[in-house]
VOGU-3710 file (C-alpha; in Angstrom, 3 decimals, decimal comma):
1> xxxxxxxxxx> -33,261/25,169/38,636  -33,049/23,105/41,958  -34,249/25,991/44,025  -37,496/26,537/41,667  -37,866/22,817/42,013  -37,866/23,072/45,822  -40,250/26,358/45,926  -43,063/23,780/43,894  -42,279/21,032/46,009  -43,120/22,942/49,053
11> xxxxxxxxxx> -46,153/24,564/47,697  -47,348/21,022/46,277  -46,474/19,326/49,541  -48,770/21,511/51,602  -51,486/20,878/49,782  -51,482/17,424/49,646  -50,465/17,455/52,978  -53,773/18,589/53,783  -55,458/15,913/51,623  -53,421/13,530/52,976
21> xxxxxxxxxx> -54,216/14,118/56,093  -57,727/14,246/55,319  -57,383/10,358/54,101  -55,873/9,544/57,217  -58,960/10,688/58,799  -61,226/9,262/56,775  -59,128/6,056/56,594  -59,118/5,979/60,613  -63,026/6,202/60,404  -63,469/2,978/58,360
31> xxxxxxxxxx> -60,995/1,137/59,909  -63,736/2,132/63,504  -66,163/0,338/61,084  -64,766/-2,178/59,683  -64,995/-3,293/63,974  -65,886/-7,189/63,201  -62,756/-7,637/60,350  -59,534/-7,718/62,504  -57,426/-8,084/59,064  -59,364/-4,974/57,499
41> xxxxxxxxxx> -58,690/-3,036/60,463  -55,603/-3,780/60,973  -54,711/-2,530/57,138  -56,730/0,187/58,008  -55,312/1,576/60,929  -51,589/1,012/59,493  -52,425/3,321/56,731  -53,536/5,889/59,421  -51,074/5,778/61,407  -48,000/5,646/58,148
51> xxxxxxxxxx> -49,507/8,930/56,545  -50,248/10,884/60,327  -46,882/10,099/61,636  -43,482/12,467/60,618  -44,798/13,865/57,234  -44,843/10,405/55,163  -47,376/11,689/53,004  -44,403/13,304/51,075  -43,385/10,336/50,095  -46,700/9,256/48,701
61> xxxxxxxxxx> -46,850/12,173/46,794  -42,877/12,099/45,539  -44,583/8,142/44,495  -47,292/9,455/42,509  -45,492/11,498/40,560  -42,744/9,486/39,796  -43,695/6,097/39,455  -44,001/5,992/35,994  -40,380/7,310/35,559  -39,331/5,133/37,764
71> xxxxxxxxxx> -40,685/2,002/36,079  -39,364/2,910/32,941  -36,281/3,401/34,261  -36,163/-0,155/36,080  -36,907/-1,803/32,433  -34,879/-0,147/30,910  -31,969/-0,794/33,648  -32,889/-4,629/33,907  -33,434/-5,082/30,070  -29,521/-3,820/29,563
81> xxxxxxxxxx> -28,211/-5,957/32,631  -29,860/-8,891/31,107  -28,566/-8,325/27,751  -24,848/-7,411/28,699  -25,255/-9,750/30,917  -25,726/-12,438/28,764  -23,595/-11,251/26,056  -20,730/-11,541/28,784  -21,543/-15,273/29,566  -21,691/-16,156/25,975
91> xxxxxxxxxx> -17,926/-14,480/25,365  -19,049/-11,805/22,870  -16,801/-9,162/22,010  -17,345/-5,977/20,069  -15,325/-8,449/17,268  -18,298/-11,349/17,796  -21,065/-9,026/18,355  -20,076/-7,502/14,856  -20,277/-10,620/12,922  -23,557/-10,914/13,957
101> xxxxxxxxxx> -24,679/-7,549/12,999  -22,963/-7,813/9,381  -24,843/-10,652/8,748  -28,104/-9,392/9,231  -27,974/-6,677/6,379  -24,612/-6,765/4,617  -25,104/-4,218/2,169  -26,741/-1,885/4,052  -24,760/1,438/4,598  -22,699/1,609/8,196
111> xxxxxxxxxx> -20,987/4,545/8,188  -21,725/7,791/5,691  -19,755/11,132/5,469  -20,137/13,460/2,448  -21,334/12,050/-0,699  -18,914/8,523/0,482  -20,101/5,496/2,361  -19,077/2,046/3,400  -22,027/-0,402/3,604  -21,067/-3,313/6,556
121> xxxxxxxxxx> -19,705/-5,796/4,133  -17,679/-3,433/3,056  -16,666/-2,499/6,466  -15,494/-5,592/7,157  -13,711/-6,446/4,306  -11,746/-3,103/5,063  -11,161/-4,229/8,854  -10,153/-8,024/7,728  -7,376/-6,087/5,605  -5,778/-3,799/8,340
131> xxxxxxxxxx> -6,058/-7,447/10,754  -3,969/-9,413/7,967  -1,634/-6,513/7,346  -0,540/-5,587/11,037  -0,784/-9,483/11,694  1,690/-9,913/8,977  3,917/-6,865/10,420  4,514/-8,686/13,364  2,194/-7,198/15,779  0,878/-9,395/18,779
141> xxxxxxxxxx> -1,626/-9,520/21,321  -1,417/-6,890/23,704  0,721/-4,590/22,094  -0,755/-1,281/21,452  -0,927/0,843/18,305  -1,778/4,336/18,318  -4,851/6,018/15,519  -3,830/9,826/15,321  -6,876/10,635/11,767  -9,583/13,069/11,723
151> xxxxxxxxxx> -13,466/11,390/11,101  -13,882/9,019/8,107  -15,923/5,800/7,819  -12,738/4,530/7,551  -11,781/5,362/11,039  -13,592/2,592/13,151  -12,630/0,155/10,798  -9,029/0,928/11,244  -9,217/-0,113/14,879  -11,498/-2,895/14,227
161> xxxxxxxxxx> -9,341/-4,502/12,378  -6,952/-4,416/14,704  -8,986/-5,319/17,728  -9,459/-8,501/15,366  -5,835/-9,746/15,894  -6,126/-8,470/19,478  -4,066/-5,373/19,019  -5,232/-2,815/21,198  -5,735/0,693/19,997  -5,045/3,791/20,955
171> xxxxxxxxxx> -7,806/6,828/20,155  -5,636/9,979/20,265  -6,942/13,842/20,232  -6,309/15,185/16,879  -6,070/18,507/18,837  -3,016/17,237/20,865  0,289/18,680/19,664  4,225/18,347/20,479  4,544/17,530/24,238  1,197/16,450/25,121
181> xxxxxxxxxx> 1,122/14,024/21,986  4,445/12,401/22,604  3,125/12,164/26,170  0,272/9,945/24,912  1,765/8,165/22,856  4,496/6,739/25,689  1,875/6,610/28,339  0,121/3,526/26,636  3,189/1,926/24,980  2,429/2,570/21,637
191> xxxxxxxxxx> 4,366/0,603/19,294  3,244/2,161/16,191  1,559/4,968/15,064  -1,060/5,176/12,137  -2,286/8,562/11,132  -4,230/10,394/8,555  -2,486/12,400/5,951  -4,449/16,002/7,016  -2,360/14,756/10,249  1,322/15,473/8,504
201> xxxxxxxxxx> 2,302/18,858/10,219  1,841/17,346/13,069  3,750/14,220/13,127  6,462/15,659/11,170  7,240/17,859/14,448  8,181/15,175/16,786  9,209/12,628/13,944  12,410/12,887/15,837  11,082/11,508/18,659  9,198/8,829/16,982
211> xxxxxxxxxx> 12,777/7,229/15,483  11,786/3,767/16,474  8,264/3,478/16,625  6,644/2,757/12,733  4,287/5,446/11,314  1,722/4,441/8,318  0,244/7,111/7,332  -3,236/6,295/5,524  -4,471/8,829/2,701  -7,837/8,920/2,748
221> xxxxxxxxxx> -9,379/7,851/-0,323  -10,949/10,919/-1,410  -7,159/13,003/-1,211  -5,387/10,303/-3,036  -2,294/12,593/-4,246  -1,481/13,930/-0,981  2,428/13,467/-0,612  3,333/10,503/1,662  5,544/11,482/4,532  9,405/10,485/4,160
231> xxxxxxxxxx> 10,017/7,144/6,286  6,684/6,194/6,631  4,529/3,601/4,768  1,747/4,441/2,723  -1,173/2,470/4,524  -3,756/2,418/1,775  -1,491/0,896/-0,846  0,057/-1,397/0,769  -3,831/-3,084/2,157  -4,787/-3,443/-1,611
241> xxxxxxxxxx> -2,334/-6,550/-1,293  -4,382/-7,672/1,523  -6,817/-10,794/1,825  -10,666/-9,524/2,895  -11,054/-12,828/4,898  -11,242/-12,937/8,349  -7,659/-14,203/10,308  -8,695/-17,739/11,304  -5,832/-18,133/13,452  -6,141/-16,006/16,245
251> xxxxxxxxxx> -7,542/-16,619/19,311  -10,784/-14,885/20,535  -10,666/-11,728/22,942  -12,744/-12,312/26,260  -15,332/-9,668/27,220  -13,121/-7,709/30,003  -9,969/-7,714/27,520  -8,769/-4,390/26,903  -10,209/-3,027/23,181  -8,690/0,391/22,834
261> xxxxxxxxxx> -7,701/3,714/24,913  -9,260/6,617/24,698  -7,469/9,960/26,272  -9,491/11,627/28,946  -7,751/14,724/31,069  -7,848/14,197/34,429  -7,628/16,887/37,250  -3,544/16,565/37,069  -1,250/16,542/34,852  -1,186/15,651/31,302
271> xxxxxxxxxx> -4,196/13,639/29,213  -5,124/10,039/30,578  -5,511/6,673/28,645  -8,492/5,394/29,747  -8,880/1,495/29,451  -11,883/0,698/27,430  -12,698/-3,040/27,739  -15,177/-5,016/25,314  -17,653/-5,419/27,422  -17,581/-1,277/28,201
281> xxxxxxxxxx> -17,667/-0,544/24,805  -20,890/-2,795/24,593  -22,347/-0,966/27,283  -22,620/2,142/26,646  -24,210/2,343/23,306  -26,796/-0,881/24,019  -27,879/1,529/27,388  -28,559/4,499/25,162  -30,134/2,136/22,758  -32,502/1,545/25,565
291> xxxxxxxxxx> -32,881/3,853/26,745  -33,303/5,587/24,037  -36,086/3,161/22,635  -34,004/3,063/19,172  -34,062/0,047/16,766  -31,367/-1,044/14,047  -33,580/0,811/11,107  -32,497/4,858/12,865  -30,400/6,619/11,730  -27,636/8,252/13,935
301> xxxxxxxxxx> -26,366/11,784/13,683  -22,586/11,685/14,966  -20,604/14,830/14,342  -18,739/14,288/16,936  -14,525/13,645/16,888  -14,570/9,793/16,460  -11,705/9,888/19,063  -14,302/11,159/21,966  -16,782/8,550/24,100  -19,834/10,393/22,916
311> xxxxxxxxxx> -18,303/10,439/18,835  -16,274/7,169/19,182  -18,044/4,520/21,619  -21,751/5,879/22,378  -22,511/6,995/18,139  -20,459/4,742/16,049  -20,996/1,449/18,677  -24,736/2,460/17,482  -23,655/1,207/14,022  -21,323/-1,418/15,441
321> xxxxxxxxxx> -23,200/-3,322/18,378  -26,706/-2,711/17,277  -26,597/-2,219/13,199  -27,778/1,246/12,992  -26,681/3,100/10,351  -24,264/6,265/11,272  -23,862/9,628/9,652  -20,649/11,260/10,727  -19,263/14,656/9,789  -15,390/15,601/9,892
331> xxxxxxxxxx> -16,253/19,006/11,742  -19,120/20,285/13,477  -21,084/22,742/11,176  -23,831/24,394/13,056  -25,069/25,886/10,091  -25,315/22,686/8,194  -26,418/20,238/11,159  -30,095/20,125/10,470  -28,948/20,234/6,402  -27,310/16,961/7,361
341> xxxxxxxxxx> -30,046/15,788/9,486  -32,704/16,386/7,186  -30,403/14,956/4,049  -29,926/11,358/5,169  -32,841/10,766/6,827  -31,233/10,724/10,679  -33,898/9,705/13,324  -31,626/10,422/16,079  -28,935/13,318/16,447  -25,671/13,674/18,915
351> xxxxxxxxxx> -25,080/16,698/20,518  -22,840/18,221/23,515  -24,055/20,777/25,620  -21,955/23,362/23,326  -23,404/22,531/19,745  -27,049/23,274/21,598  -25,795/26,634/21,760  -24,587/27,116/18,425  -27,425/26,135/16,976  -29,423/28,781/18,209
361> xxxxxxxxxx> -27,407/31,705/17,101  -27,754/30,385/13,604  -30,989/32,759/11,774  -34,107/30,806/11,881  -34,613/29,227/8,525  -36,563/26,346/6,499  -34,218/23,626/7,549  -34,775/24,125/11,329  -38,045/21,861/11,389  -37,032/20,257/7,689
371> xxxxxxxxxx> -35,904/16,915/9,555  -37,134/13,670/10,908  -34,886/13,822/14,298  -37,424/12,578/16,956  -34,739/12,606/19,535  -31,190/14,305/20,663  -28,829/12,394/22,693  -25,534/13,868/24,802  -24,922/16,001/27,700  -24,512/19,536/28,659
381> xxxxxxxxxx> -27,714/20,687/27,439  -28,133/24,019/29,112  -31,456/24,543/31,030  -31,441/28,342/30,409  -31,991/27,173/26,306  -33,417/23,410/26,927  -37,194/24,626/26,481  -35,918/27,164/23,455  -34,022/24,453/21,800  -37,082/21,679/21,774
391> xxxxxxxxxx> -39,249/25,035/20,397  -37,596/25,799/17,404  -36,458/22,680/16,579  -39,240/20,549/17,158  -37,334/17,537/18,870  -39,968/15,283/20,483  -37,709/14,037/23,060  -33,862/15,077/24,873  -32,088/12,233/26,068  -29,474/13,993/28,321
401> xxxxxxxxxx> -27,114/11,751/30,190  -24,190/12,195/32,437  -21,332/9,715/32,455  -17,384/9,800/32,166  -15,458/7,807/29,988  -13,549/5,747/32,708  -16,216/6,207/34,860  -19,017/3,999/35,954  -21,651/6,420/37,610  -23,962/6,731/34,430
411> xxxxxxxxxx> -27,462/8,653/35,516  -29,806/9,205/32,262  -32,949/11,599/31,932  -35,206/9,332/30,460  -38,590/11,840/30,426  -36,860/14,664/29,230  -37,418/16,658/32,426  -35,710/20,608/31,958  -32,389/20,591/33,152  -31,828/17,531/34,649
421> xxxxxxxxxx> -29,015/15,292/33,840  -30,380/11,842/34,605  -32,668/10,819/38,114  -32,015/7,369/40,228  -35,026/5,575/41,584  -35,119/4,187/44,949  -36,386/1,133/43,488  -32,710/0,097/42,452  -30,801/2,207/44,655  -29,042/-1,433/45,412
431> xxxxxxxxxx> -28,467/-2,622/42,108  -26,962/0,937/41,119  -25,854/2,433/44,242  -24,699/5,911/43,635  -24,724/8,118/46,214  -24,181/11,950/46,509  -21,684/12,592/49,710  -20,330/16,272/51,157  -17,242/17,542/50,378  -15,319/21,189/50,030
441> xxxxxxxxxx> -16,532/22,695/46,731  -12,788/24,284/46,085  -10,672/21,631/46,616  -13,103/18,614/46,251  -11,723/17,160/49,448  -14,440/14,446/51,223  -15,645/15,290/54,629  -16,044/12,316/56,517  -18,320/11,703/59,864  -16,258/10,618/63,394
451> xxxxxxxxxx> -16,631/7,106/62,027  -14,582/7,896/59,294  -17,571/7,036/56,823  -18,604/9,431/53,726  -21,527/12,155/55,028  -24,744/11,507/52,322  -26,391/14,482/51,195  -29,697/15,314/51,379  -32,171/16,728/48,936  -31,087/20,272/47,556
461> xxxxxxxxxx> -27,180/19,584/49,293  -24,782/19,637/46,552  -22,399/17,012/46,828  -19,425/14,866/45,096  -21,075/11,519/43,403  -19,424/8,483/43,997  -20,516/5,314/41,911  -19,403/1,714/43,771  -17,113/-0,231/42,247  -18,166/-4,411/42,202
471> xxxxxxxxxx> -16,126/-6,233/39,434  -18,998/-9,044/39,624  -21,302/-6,680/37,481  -20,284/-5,081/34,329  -21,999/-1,998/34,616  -20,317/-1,479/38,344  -16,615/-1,757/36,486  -14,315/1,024/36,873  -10,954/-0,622/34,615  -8,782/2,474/35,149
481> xxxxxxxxxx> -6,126/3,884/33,281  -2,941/2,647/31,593  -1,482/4,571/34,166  -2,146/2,231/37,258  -1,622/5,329/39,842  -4,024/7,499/38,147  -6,273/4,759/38,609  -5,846/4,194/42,413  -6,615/7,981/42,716  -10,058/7,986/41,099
491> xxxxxxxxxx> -11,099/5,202/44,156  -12,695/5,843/47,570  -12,503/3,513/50,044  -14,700/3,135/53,153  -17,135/5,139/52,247  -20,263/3,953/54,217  -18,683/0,623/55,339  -15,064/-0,839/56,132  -13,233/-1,274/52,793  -15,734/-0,437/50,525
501> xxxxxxxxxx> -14,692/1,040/47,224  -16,602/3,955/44,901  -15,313/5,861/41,896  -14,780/9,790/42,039  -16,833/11,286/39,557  -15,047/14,809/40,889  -18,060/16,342/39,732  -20,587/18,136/41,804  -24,312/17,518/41,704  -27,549/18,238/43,192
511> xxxxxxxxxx> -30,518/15,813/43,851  -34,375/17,040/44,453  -36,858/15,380/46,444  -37,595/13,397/42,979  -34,746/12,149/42,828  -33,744/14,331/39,666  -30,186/15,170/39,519  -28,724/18,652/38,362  -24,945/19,538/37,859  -23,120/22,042/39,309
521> xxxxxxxxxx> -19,540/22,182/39,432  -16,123/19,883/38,721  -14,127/19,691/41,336  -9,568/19,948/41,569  -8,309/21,517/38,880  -10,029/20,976/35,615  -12,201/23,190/34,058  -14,535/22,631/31,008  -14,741/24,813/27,603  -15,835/24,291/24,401
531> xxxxxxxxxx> -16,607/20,565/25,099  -13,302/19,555/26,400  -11,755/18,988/29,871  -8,700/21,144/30,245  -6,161/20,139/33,214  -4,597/23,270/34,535  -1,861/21,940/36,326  -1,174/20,907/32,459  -1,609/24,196/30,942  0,668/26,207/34,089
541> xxxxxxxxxx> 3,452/24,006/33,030  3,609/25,100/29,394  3,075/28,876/31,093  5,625/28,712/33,190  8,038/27,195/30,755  7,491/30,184/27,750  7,417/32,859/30,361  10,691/31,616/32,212  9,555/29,651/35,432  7,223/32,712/36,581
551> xxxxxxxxxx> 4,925/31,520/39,179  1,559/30,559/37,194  -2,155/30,013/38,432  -4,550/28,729/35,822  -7,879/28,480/36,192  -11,427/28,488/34,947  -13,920/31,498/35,675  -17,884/31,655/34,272  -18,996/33,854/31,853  -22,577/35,077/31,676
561> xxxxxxxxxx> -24,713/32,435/29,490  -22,049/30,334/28,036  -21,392/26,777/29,305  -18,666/25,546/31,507  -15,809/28,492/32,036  -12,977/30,254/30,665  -9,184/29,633/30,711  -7,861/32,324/32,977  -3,788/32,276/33,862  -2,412/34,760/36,506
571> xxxxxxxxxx> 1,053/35,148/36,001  3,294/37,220/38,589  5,819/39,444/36,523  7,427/41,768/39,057  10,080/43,040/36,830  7,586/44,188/34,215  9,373/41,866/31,263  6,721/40,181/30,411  6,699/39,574/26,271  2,701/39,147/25,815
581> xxxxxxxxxx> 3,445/38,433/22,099  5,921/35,869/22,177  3,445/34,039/24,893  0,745/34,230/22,785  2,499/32,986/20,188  4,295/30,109/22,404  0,174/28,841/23,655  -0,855/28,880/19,702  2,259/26,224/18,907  2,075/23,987/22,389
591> xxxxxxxxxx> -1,718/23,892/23,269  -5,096/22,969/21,961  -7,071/26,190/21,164  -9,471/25,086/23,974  -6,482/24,840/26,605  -5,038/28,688/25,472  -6,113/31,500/28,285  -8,389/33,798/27,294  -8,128/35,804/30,048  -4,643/36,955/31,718
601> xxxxxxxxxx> -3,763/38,313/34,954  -0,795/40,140/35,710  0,389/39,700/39,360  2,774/42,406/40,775  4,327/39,440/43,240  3,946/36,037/43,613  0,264/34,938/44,293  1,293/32,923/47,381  -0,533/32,845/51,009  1,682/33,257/54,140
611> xxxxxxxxxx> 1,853/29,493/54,007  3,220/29,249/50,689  0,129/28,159/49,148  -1,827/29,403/45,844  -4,168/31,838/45,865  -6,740/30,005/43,822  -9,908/30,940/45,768  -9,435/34,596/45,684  -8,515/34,948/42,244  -11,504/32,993/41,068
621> xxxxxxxxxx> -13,901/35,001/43,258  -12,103/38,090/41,347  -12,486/36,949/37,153  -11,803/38,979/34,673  -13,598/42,233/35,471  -10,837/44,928/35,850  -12,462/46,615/38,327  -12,222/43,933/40,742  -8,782/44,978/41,475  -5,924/46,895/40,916
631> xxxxxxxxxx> -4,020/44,493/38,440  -3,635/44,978/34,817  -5,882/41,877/32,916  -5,760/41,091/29,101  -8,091/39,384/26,560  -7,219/37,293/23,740  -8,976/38,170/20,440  -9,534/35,037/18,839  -8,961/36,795/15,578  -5,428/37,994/15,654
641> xxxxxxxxxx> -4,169/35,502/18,674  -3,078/38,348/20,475  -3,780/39,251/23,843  -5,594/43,368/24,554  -5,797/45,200/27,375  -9,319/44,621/29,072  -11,268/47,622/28,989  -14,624/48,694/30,827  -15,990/48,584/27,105  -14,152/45,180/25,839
651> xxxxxxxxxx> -15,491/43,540/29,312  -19,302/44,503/28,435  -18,711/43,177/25,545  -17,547/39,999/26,297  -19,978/39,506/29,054  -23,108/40,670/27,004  -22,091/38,139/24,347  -21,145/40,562/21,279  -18,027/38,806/20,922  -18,232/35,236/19,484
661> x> -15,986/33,003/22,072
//
């Protein structure tokens, strides 16, 4: 995509070179008449000499055709920094803020999923109960509470009410399992635990590890007789004794208070509890809002896990912050997304770069036009199916954004241009300095000039984007992690001047001569599939441990026409004892089916350098295809959970795209 941009850049530069120039001729001749009119001249022959001098007329070109992107991307910039801006003087709070958006249609519907809703009276009510319950329990300000449930209007609610006493909560991955949950749940401090009842099996595994932190488990209305766990307390009943007035008592939350974590993985090591702060979780829905051009009477498409940014902050805070109302789903149904869609009436529709895909391999039929969606919001949008996607589905606009969840190096594509994640203007380049700056692709290490100062990229140079960090503007904050040395990690300092500081994105991106930005890789050692960011070192420890401390390499390799890459592990096994069964049967019980392998490598010796370090690079370059070398590889059929030998046959397959992945 960037180098097609480049080829018409050059072509359209010539020629306006040469009419450029011709102006500058022309211009030169009426600045020799206007002789007489020293100010006219003058004007004149500064124009001449600007567009004959270096190639400036590119410039005046890259103006005229991006001025109009670029001032509706300064409104929409300055019309969020004013608002957050003022919201942050005033003290609101996602608590405030929703007080005011209940009362301007209390019995309209907030949240709807299946044939149940809760209108925002109703929500409320619901969120003053959990507030007087947990307040009534004992809990205080600043203690955290962890919310391990599966999507229901519920959900949001739960954590609302608790943000209402000043409890802060903790969003965990309903994917996460045994180690990696306990992990998550010590990492913030959690001193409780509520989860949903289809969430049983799982906290019954490490109950034993839980001994002294309180569970609640909360059946969901609509699976009433589902048995209640042995030592926990059954949530729902016990609110029914609950008051539905607001705690009076408390005292308010200030805008850059903590409000809740939500787990992110990192490029080491095990997930990471993001701090999300009020004033964040204002943010990022009001600047889709924008951005988006949205009012309070859409209605939002969000099936996405309520636990996620995208789901949890940028969908529901629609409902929350601005009084849309939100449709959520439990699970992503490709096949009934636009039956949704079209069924309550959504205006607007969530997606990730994955469900895009989906979409299209489900047969054309009545339903994929049948809606009222005028516009898609997410990320990950492929360019190879962008153009497809807006074809058959008749979406007037894409709103694709990039942004992390810790992060605060947001870019948006506001015109909908193919394949672009988001552009940055030079006209506020100083209000929202990002900046693109050279590093080594493999290890994401930042080269640095004989100054010591970050090198800049120029147009077409793919580099690491930093975002600087200044705690005097909100949308500038980076808050961290609970974990105050993952924290200090994500920051680079000195950057273009002495003790500057910018957040590490680790991602790699392109920019054009427009100012369009395209992404390209991740950096360290996380990968990306099926919408989730898996950390290898992570996913080598539980490797290592089932296959008895072998030396493991995990990571991610491409496959043709599917987004972000594949779990690959290369494990060495010179004795041959290897038990493929029993390790795929180990990944099933300790990881996330988007964290399992589907590709293994079976090493002959350790894959070590003369310097004792990792091969990484060389088995990357190599994949999956078995006749890249000599070593036996395996594929795991998704159907049966075991791993097969990779044929010449099963890899065509798999890279013409007759197996579903």
């Amino acid at each position: 995509m960037a180098e097609k941009t480049e080829a018409r850049f050059e072509e359209a530069e010539k020629k306006k070179g040469v009419i450029l120039t011709s102006i500058a001729i022309c211009t030169t001749l009426l600045a020799w008449l206007a002789y007489g009119y020293p100010m006219v001249m003058g004007i004149l022959v500064m124009m001449a000499v600007y567009l004959m001098t270096g190639n400036r007329y590119q410039w005046v070109y890259i103006w005229s055709k991006t001025y109009k992107r670029d001032a509706i991307g300064v409104r929409v910039l300055l019309a969020t920094m004013f608002r957050i801006g003022r919201w942050e003087r005033r003290g609101i709070t996602v608590v405030s803020r929703w007080a005011e958006v209940v009362k301007m249609d209390p019995d309209k519907k907030a949240f709807v999923m299946d044939d149940r809703f809760l209108t925002f009276r109703e929500g409320d009510e619901f969120s003053n109960r959990i507030a007087w319950y947990f307040k009534l329990q004992g809990f205080k300000t600043g203690e955290v509470i962890a919310l391990f449930m599966e999507t229901q209007p519920e959900y949001v609610f739960i954590w609302l009410g608790l943000a209402k006493i000043r409890v802060t909560c903790a969003l965990v991955n309903t994917n996460l399992r045994a180690a990696s949950l306990i992990y998550c749940l010590k990492i913030a401090n959690c001193k409780a635990v509520i989860f949903g009842d289809e969430m049983t099996d799982a906290i019954k595994e490490i109950q034993n590890e839980l001994q002294d932190i309180p569970l609640f488990q909360f059946n969901s209305p609509d699976r009433k007789l589902t048995p209640i766990l042995p030592n926990t307390v059954p949530l729902a009943t016990e609110l029914m004794e609950m008051s539905v007035e607001a705690c009076k008592d408390v005292e308010p939350a200030k805008p850059r208070d903590t409000l809740m974590y939500i787990y992110t993985s990192g490029t080491t090591g095990f997930p990471k509890a993001a701090i999300i702060t009020n004033i964040r979780y204002l943010l990022i829905p009001l600047g889709v809002h924008n951005s988006a051009q949205l009012t309070s009477q859409d209605v939002i498409y969000d099936p996405l896990p309520l636990h996620h940014t995208a789901g949890g902050v940028l969908g529901a805070g629609q409902g929350l912050v601005l009084g849309c109302t939100v449709v959520l789903r439990k699970k992503f149904s490709a096949s009934n997304y636009w039956v949704d869609a079209a069924k309550y009436g959504c205006t607007v529709a969530q997606y990730i770069g994955e469900i895009c895909r989906y979409l299209l391999t489900v047969p054309e039929g009545p339903n994929d036009r049948a809606h009222c969606v005028r516009v898609i919001v997410g990320n990950g949008l492929r360019p190879q199916i962008w153009q497809q996607f807006v074809d058959r589905f008749g979406v007037k606009r894409v709103l694709e954004f990039y942004g992390a969840t810790e992060g605060n190096s947001n870019l948006v594509n506001l015109d909908s241009k193919v394949g672009a994640i988001g552009f940055l203007s030079r006209l506020v380049s100083s209000i929202y300095p990002l900046t693109l700056v050279k590093c080594d692709e493999i290890t994401g290490e930042i080269l640095r000039d004989e100054n010591g100062r970050c090198i800049t990229c120029g147009p077409h140079e793919p580099g690491l984007l930093l975002g600087k960090i200044d705690p005097k503007k909100a949308i500038l904050i980076f808050s961290g992690y609970a974990d105050k040395t993952a924290s200090e990690k994500k920051m680079v300092r000195n950057v273009r001047v002495e003790n500057d500081c910018y957040f590490n994105t680790g991602d790699i991106l392109v920019m054009d001569h427009y100012g369009y930005f395209y992404f390209k890789d991740r950096t360290g050692d996380t990968y990306r599939w099926r919408g989730e960011n898996v950390s290898t070192a992570e996913v080598e420890g539980v490797i290592s441990n089932l296959v008895g401390l072998k030396d493991t390499v995990v990571y991610g390799v491409p496959i043709p026409n599917l987004e972000g890459k594949a779990g690959m592990a290369a494990i060495a096994d010179p004795e041959k004892k290897l038990d493929l069964n029993q390790l795929a049967k180990g990944l099933t019980s300790s990881l996330p089916v988007f964290a399992r392998p589907l590709f293994l490598r079976i090493l002959p010796e350790p894959p070590l350098t003369a310097t004792f370090k990792l091969r990484k690079k060389e088995l990357i370059k190599n994949g999956f295809n078995p006749n890249s070398h000599t070593d036996p590889v395996y594929f795991l059929d998704l159907k049966t959970e075991r791993y097969l030998p990779m044929t010449e046959k099963l890899y065509n397959d798999v890279i013409q795209g007759h197996i579903k992945l």
